[in-house]
N, C-alpha and C positions, 0 to 999 in steps of 0.2 A: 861209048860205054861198052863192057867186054859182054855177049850175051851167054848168060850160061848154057852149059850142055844140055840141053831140054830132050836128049835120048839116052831118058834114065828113070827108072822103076819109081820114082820118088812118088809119085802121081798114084799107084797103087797101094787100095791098101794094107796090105802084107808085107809092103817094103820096110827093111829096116831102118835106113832115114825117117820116118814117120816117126815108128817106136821110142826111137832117142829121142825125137823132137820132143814128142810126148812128156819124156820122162824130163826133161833138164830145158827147155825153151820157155819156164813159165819166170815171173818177174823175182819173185823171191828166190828160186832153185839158182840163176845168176848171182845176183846179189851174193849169195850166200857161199857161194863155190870162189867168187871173186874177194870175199872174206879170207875163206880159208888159207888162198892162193897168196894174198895180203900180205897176212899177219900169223899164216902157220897156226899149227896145232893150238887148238880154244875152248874152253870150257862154257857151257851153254850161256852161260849170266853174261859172256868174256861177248861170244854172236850176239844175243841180245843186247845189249849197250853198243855195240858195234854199228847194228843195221837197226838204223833209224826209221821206227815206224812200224816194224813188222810185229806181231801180238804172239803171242806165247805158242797158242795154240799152231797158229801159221809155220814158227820156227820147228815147232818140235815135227808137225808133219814134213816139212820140208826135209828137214834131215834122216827122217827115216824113210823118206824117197831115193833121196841122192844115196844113204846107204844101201837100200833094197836093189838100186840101180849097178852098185859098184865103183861109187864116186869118191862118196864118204865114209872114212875108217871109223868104229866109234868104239871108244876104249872105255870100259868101264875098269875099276878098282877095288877091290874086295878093300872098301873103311868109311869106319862112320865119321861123320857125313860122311854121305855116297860122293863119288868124285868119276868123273865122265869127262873123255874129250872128244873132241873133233878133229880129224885129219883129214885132206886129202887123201885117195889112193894114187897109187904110181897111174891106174885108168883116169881118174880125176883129174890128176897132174897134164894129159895129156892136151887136155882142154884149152891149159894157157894161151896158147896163140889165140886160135878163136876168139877166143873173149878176149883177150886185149884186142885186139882186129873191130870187136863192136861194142867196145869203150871208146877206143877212139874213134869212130866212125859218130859212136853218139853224141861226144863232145864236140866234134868239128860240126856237125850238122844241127845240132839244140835247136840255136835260134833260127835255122829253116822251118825248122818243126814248128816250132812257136809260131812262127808268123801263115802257115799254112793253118795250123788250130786255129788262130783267129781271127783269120777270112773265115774259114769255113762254118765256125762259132756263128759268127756274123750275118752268113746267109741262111743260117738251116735254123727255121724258129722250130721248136718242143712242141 
């Protein structure tokens, strides 16, 4: 196994690694950038039916993280109904590898996971 460079600021905390971690490393900010990446430009109803599970409230903060961040473009439209999209920014865009990197990473390894939860399920009583 390759060990990473471990003579690097990350460990501090004022380092900018940290700050993005912060901002885009949470479960839904993924999900929701990996939508985008998907299925391109979406209109909130279009994410929500999309990402199975996540509640209204969770979407709506989520994307105006990722927009506060410089991730998510968000277009609104001067008509009634009000009409709003989501985009990727070209900064957002740049993500793709990564996250395909731990898509696949999460799909090859699941059932390691799995069977590590429940052993450890197993032994650790509440």
């Amino acid at each position: 196994m390759n060990q990473p460079d471990c003579q690097t600021e990350i460990f501090k905390a004022n380092c900018p690694t940290q700050h993005v971690l912060d901002a885009i490393a949470d479960k839904w900010s993924v999900i929701v950038i990996y939508a985008l990446l998907c299925s391109g430009t979406q209109r909130y109803n279009e994410l929500q039916r999309q990402i199975g599970g996540i509640s209204q409230k969770m979407l709506t903060q989520t994307l105006r993280n990722l927009e506060r961040n410089g991730l998510v473009h968000r277009q609104a439209y001067p008509v009634v109904p009000p009409k709003v999209e989501y985009s990727l920014t070209p900064l957002g865009e740049t993500i793709t590898e990564p996250l395909e990197a731990l898509c696949h990473w999460a799909m090859l390894h699941f059932p390691e996971v799995e069977i590590a939860r429940t052993r450890y399920n197993a032994t650790v009583q509440d």
